[in-house]
C-alpha positions as CSV (number, residue, x, y, z in Angstrom):
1,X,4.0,167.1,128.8
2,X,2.4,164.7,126.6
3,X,4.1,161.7,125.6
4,X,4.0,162.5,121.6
5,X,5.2,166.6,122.5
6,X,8.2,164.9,124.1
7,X,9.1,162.3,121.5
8,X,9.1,165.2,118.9
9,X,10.9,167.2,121.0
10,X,13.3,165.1,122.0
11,X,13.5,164.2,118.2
12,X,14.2,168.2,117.1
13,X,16.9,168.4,120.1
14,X,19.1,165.6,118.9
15,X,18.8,166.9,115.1
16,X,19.9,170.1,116.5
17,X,22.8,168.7,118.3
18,X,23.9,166.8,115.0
19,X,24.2,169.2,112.9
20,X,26.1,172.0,115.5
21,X,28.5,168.4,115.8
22,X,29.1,168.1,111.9
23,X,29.3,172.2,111.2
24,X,32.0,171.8,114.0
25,X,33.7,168.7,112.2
26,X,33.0,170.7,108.7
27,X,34.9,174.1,110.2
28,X,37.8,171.9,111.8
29,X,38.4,170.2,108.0
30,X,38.5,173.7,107.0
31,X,41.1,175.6,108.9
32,X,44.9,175.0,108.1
33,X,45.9,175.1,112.1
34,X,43.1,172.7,112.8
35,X,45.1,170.7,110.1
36,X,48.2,171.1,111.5
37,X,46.9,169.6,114.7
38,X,44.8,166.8,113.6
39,X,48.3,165.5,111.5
40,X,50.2,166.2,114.8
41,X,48.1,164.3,116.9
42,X,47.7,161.9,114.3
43,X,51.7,161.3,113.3
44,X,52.3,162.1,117.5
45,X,56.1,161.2,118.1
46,X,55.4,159.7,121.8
47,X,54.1,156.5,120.3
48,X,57.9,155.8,118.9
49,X,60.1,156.3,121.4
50,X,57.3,153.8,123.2
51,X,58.1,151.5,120.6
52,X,61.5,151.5,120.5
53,X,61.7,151.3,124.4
54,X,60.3,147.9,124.1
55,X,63.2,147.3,121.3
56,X,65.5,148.4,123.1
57,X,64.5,146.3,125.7
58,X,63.8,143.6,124.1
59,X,67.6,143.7,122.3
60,X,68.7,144.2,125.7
61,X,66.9,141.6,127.4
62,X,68.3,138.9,124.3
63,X,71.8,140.3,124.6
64,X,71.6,139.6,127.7
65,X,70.0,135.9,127.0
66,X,72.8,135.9,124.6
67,X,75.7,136.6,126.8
68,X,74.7,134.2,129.8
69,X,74.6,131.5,127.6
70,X,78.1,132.1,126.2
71,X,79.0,132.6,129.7
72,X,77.6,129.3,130.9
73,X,79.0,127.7,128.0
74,X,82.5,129.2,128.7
75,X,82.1,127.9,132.4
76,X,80.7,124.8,131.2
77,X,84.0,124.7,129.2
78,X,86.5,125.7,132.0
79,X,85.2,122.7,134.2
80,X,86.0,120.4,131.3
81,X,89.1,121.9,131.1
82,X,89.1,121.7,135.0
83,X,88.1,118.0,134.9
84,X,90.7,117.0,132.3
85,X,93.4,118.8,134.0
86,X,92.8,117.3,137.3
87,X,93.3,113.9,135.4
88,X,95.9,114.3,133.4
89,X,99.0,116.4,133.4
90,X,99.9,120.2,133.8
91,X,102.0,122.8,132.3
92,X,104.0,124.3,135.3
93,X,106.7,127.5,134.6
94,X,108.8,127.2,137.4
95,X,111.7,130.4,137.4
96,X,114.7,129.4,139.5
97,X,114.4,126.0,138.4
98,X,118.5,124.6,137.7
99,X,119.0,124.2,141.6
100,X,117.6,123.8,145.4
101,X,113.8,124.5,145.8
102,X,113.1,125.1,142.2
103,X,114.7,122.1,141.2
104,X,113.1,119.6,143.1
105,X,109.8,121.1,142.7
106,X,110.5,120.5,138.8
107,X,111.6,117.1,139.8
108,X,108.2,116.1,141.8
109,X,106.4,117.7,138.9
110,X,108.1,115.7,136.1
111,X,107.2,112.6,138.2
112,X,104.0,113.3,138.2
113,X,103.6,113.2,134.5
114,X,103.4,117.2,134.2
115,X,105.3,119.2,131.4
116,X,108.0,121.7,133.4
117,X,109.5,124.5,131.9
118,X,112.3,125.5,134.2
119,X,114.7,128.9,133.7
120,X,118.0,129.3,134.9
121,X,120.5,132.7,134.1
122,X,121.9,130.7,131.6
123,X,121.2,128.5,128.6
124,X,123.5,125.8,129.3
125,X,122.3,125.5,133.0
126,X,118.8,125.3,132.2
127,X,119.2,122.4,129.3
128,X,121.4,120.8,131.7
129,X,119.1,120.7,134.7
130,X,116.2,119.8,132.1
131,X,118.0,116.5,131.1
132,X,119.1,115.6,134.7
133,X,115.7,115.7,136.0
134,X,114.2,113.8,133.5
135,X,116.7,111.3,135.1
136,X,116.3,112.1,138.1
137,X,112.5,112.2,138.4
138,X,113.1,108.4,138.1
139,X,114.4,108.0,141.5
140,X,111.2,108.7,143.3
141,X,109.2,106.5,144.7
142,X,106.1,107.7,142.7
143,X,107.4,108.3,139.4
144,X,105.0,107.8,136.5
145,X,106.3,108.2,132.9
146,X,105.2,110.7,131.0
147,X,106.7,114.0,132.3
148,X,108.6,116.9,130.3
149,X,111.3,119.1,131.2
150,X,112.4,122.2,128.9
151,X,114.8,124.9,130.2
152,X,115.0,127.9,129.1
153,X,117.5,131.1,130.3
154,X,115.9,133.6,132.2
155,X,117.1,137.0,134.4
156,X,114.1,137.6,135.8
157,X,115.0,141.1,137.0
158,X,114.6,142.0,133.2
159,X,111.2,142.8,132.1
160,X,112.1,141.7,128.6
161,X,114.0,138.5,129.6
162,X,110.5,137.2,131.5
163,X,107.9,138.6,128.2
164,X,110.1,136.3,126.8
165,X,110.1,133.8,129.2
166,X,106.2,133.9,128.4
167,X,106.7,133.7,124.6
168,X,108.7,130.3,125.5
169,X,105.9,128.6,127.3
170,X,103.2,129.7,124.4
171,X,105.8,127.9,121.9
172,X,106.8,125.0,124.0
173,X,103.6,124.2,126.3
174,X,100.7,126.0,124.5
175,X,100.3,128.4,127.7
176,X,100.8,127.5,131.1
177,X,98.6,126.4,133.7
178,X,100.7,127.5,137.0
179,X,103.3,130.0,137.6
180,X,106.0,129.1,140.3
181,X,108.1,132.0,141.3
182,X,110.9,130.3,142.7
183,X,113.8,132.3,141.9
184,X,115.5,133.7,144.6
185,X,118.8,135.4,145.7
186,X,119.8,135.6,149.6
187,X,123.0,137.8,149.5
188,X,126.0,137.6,152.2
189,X,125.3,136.6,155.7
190,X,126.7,139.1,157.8
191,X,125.9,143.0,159.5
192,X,124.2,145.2,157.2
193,X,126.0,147.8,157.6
194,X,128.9,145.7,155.8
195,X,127.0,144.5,153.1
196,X,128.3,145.7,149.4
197,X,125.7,147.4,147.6
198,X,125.5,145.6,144.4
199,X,124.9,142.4,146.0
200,X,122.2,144.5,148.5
201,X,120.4,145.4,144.7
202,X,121.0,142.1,143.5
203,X,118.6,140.9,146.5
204,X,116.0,143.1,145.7
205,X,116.1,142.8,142.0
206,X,115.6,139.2,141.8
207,X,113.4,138.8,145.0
208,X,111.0,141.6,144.7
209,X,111.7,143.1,141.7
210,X,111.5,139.9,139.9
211,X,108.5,138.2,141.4
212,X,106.9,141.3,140.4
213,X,107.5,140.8,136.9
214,X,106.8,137.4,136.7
215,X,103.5,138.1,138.8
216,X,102.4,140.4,135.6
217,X,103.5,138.3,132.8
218,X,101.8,135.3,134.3
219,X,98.6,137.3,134.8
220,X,98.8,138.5,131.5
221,X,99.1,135.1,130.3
222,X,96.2,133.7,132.1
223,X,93.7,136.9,131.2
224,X,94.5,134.8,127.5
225,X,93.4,132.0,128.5
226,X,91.0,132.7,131.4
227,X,92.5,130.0,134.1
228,X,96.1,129.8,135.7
229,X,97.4,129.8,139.0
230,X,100.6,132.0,140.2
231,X,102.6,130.9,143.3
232,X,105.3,133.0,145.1
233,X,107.9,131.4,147.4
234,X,108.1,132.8,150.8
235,X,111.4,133.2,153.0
236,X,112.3,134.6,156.3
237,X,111.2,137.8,157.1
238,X,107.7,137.0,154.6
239,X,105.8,136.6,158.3
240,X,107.4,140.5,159.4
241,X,109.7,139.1,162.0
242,X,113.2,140.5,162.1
243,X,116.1,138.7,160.1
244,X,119.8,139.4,161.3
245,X,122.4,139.2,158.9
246,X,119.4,138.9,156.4
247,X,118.6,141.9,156.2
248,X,117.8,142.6,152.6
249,X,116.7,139.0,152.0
250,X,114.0,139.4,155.0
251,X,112.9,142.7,153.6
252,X,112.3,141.3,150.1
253,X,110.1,139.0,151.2
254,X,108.5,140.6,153.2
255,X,107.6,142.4,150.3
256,X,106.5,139.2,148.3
257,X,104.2,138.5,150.7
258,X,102.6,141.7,151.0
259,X,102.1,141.7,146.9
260,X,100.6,138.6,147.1
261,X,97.8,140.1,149.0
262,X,97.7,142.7,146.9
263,X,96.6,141.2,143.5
264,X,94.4,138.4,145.0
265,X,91.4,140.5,143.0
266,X,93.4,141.1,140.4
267,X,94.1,137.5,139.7
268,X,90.2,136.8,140.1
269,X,89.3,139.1,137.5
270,X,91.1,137.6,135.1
271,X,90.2,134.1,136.1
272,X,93.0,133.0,137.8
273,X,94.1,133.1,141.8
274,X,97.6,133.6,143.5
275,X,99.2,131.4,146.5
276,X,102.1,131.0,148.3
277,X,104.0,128.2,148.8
278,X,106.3,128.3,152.5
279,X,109.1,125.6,152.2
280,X,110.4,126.4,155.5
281,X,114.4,126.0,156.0
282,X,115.5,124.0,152.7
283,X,119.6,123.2,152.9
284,X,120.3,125.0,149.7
285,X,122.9,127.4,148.5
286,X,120.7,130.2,149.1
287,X,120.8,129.2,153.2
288,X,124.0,128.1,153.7
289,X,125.7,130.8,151.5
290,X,128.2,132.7,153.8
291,X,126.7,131.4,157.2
292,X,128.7,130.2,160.3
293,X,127.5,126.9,160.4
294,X,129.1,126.1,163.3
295,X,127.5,128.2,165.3
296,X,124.0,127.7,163.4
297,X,124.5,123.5,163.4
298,X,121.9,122.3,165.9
299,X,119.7,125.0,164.7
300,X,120.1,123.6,160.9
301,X,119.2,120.0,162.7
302,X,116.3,120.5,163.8
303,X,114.1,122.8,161.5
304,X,116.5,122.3,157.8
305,X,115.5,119.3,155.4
306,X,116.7,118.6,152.4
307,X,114.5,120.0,149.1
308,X,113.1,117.1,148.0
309,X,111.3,116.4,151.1
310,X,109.3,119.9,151.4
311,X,108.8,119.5,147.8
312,X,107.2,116.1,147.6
313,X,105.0,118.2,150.4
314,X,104.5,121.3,148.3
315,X,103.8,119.8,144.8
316,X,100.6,118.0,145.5
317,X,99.1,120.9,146.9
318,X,100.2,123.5,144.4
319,X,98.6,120.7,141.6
320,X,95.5,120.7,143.5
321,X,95.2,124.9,143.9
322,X,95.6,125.1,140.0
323,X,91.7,125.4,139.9
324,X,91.2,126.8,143.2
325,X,89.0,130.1,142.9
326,X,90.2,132.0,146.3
327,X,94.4,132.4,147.2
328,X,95.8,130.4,149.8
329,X,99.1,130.0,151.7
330,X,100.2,126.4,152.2
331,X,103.0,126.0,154.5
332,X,105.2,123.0,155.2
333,X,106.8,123.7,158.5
334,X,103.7,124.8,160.2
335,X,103.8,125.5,164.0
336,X,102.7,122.0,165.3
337,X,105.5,121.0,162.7
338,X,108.3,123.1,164.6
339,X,107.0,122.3,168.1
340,X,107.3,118.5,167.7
341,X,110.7,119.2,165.9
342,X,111.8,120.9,169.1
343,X,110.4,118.4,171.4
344,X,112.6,115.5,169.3
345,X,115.6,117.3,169.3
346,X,117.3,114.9,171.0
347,X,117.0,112.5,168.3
348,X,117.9,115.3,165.4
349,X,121.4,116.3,166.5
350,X,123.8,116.1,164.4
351,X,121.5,115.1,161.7
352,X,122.7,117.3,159.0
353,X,126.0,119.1,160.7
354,X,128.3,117.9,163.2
355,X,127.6,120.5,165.9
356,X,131.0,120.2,167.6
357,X,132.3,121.3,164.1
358,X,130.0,122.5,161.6
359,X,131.0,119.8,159.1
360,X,128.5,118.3,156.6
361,X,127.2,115.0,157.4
362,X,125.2,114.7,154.3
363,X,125.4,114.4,150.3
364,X,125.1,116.3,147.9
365,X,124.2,113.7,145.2
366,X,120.8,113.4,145.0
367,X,120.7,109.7,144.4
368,X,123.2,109.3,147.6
369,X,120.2,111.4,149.0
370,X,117.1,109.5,148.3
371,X,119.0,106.2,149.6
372,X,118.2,107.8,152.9
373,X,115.5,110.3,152.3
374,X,113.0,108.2,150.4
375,X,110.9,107.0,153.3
376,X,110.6,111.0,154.2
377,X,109.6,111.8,150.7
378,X,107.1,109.2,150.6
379,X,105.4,110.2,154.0
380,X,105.4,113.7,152.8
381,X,103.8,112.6,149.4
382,X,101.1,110.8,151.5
383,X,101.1,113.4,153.9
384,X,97.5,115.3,152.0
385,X,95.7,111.7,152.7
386,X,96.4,111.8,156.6
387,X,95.2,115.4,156.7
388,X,91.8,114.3,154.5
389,X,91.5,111.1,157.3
390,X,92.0,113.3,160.2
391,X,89.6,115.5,159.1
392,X,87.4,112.9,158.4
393,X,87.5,111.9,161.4
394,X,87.7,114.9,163.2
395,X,84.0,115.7,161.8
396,X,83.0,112.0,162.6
397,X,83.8,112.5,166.0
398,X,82.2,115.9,166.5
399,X,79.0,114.4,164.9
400,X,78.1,111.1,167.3
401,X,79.3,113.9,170.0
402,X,76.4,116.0,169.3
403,X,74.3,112.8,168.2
404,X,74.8,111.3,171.5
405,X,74.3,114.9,173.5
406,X,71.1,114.9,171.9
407,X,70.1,111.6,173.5
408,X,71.5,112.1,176.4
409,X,70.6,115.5,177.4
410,X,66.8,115.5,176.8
411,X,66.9,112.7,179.9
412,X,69.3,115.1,182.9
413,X,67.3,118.2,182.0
């Protein structure tokens, strides 16, 4: 075809195509369905929820941006608070507090410089033990003034008596930053089967029963203020061995020990952690009540020391789990411990007892005490810097071992 036939051609079909487009557009415009699509497609919902997806997510996304700054900032707080607390004093509640283990922890505490808020069943015991370790806190070799006592009364087998036990450290200490279940009951010494059972109850009650108590409030009270550290106080019968004529007693802790277990989670979820604290045999009331000492004398010798020497072992560690993010069990007479007090018998008998008799060789002043117990206090106090030396040197050791294995071997092989 010629080249001017296809131009108009060409021409005619594109004019043609036009105008079928605009009658098209034209019948469209026209027709109330066609309207009814062309505002549908033209006000189309899928566009908004695409919009507020990216709302949402962007809200989300700065929430989020939001809460891990608050979050850093409230760790960034808790390791000032960490820091400061490592270098200045502590609020300890320490239940069980008038008398034996309780007591001298209070004491080692008040020496440190910490504030102590003690309980004992009665007013007038727990203002009385207060004031005398204030006095008594003194006598120790590493005293540093600056240390509180308070006592307040406490039956810790009440659930209202420890709520309010809690109230009195708010008012008094502004909170707590450790929780020291010491309070304990041991019962008679003798066959079960003979035991009375109000005494049996009174075991359980204060052992278990109370721990378990205090172990809530104090978690309560730390969820407040997002740090804390609970202790319980083992006995016999917390590692499942068998204890004869301690029947109850051994059962009850047994117990403790299996709750402490039991809430470690619980205590990280509120920003706290749980340990135990193993004395080992202390010569307290709570021992020697209703035993035959004769008969337990050389035993008493060699494993039983006075409180104030496991405490001086116990309170530097319990000060240093305060901020301590997993649970652990810290135990003074530790296996070695007992194996070496066995092998030095000889030089233990009739330490504490007369064996022949089952008479008491020792005090029960504590300032008669620390005339002869002050040297084992101090070496228990210094006792966490040997263990840090020994392991220092322990890795020491192990690395010019492998230093020098890797000199030595590449020249035999």
């Amino acid at each position: 075809m010629p080249a001017p036939l296809l131009s108009r051609a060409s021409a005619r079909a594109s004019a043609r195509a036009s105008a079928r487009a605009s009658a098209r557009a034209s019948a469209r415009a026209s027709s109330p369905s066609s309207s009814w699509k062309v505002v549908s497609r033209s006000s189309a919902p899928a566009p908004a929820p695409l919009g507020l997806a990216r709302h949402t997510t962007c809200g989300s996304q700065k929430t989020a941006r939001i809460r891990t700054s608050a979050s850093a900032q409230n760790d960034s707080q808790r390791q000032t608070q960490n820091h400061d607390t490592n270098s200045t004093s502590m609020r300890f509640i320490v239940t069980g507090g008038s008398r034996g283990l309780g007591r001298a922890l209070a004491r080692e505490l008040v020496a440190n410089g910490d504030t102590v808020l003690l309980t004992s069943r009665s007013q007038e015991s727990a203002t009385k033990a207060a004031q005398q370790i204030l006095t008594e806190a003194r006598k120790l070799p590493h005293y540093k003034p600056g240390g509180v006592a308070h006592g307040v009364a406490c039956d810790v087998s009440c659930a209202k008596s420890v709520a309010a036990l809690t109230d009195s450290a708010r008012t008094l200490m502004d909170g707590a930053d450790a929780w020291i279940c010491n309070a304990g009951a041991s019962g008679d010494y003798g066959w079960f089967l003979d035991q009375d059972a109000e005494i049996t109850a009174t075991v359980v009650r204060t052992n278990l029963v109370g721990g378990m108590l205090c172990a809530q409030q104090a978690l309560r009270l730390f969820q407040e203020q997002r740090r804390g550290a609970l202790f319980f106080v083992d006995g016999a019968g917390a590692d499942g061995l068998p204890t004869p004529h301690y029947a109850a007693y051994g059962a009850s802790k047994a117990a403790v020990a299996q709750m402490w277990g039991s809430i470690q989670d619980e205590a990280k979820s509120v920003g706290a952690s749980a340990h135990v604290l193993s004395p080992g045999m202390i010569l307290t009331p709570l021992l020697l009540e209703g035993t035959d000492k004769a008969d337990l004398a050389p035993i008493f010798n060699v494993l039983c020391e006075h409180a104030e020497v496991p405490a001086a072992f116990l309170a530097p560690r319990a000060r240093e789990l305060v901020n301590a993010s997993d649970g652990a069990y810290v135990r003074y007479l530790s296996i070695p411990r007992v194996a070496w007090r066995f092998v030095t018998w000889p030089w233990r008998r009739n330490r504490h007892f007369d064996e022949a008799n089952g008479l008491k060789l020792y005090s029960d002043s504590f300032a008669a005490r620390m005339e002869s117990d002050t040297r084992d206090v101090t070496r228990e106090r210094e006792s966490r810097k040997r263990e840090r030396a020994l392991a220092y040197a322990a890795v020491a050791a192990a690395s010019t071992t492998c230093a020098a294995a890797m000199v030595v071997l590449p020249s035999i092989l």
